[in-house]
PAPAMI-738093 format. One line per field, with one value per residue: residue number from 0; residue in one letter; x, y, z of N, C-alpha, C in turn. Coordinates in pm, whole numbers, plus 50000, padded with zeros to 5 digits. Layout:
! PAPAMI-738093
kemar	NUM/...;
zado	A/...;
npx	X/...;
npy	Y/...;
npz	Z/...;
capx	X/...;
capy	Y/...;
capz	Z/...;
cpx	X/...;
cpy	Y/...;
cpz	Z/...;
This chain:
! PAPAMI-738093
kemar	0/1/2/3/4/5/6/7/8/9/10/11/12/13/14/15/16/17/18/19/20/21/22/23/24/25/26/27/28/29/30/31/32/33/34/35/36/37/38/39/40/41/42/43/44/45/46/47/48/49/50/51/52/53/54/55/56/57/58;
zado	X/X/X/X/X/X/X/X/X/X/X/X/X/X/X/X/X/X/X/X/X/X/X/X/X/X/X/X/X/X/X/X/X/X/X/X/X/X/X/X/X/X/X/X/X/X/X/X/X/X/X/X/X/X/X/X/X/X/X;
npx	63603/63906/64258/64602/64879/65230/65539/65887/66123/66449/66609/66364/66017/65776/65402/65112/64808/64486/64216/63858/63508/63180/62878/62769/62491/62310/62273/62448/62686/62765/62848/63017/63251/63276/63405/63625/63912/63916/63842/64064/64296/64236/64282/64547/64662/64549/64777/65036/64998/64996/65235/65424/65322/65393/65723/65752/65724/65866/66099;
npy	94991/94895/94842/94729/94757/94589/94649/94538/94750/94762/94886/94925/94924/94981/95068/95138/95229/95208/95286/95268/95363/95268/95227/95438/95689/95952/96222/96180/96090/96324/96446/96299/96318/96558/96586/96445/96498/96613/96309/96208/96307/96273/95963/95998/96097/95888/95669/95789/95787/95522/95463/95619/95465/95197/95214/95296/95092/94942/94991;
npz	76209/76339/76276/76362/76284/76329/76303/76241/76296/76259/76557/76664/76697/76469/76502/76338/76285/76123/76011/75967/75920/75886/75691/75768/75693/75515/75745/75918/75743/75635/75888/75956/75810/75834/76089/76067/76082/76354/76480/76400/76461/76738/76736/76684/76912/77087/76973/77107/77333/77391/77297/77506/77715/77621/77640/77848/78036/77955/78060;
capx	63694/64041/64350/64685/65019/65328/65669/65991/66215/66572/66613/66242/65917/65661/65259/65062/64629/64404/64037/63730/63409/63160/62750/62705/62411/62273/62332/62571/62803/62785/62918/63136/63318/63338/63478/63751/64023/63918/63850/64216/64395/64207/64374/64686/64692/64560/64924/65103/65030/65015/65432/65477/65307/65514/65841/65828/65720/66009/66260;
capy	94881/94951/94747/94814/94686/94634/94609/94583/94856/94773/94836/94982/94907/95071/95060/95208/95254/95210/95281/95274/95403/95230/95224/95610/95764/96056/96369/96124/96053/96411/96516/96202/96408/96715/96550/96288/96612/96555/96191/96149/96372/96160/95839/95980/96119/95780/95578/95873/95731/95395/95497/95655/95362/95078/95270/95348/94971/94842/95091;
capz	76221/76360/76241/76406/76221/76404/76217/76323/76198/76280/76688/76707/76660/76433/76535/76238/76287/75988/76116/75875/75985/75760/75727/75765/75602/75521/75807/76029/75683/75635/76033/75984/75682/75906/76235/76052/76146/76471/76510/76359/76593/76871/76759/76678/77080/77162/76974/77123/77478/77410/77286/77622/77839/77654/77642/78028/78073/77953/78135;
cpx	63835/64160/64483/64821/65121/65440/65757/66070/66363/66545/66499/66117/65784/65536/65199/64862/64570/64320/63968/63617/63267/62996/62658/62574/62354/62372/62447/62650/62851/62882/62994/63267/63402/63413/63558/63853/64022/63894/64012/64326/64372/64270/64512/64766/64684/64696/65007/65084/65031/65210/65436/65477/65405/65673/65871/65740/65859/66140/66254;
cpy	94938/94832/94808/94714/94702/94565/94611/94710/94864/94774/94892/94887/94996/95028/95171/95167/95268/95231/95311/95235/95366/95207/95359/95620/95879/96178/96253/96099/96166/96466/96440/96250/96536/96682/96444/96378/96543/96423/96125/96210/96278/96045/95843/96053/95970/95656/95658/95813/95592/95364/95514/95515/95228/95116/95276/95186/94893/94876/95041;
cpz	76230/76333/76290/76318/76269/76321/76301/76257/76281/76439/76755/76642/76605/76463/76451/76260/76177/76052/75925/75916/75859/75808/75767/75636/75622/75633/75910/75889/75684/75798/76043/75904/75790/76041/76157/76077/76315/76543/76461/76398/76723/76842/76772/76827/77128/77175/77088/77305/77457/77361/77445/77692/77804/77658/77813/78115/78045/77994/78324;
């Protein structure tokens, strides 16, 4: 489940990602443990363009 929160912050806008990966058992909670490094670099590339695409939408 992914939740995204958008604030204002003065003349910007913050967008903050919660995710929680929930119902794992056994050897998938375990490889879910060892890939959350890399499943949490992947989202934080995925804000990282969704910055670019609305920034060079609104220019």
């Amino acid at each position: 489940m992914y939740t995204y929160t958008v604030q204002s912050a003065g003349n910007e806008t913050e967008v903050t990602l919660h995710g929680k990966i929930r119902g794992l058992t056994g050897l998938a909670k375990f490889f879910g443990k060892m890939l959350g490094g890399t499943f949490e670099k992947a989202c934080a590339k995925d804000l990282d363009a969704l910055k670019n695409y609305l920034e060079n939408e609104s220019n």
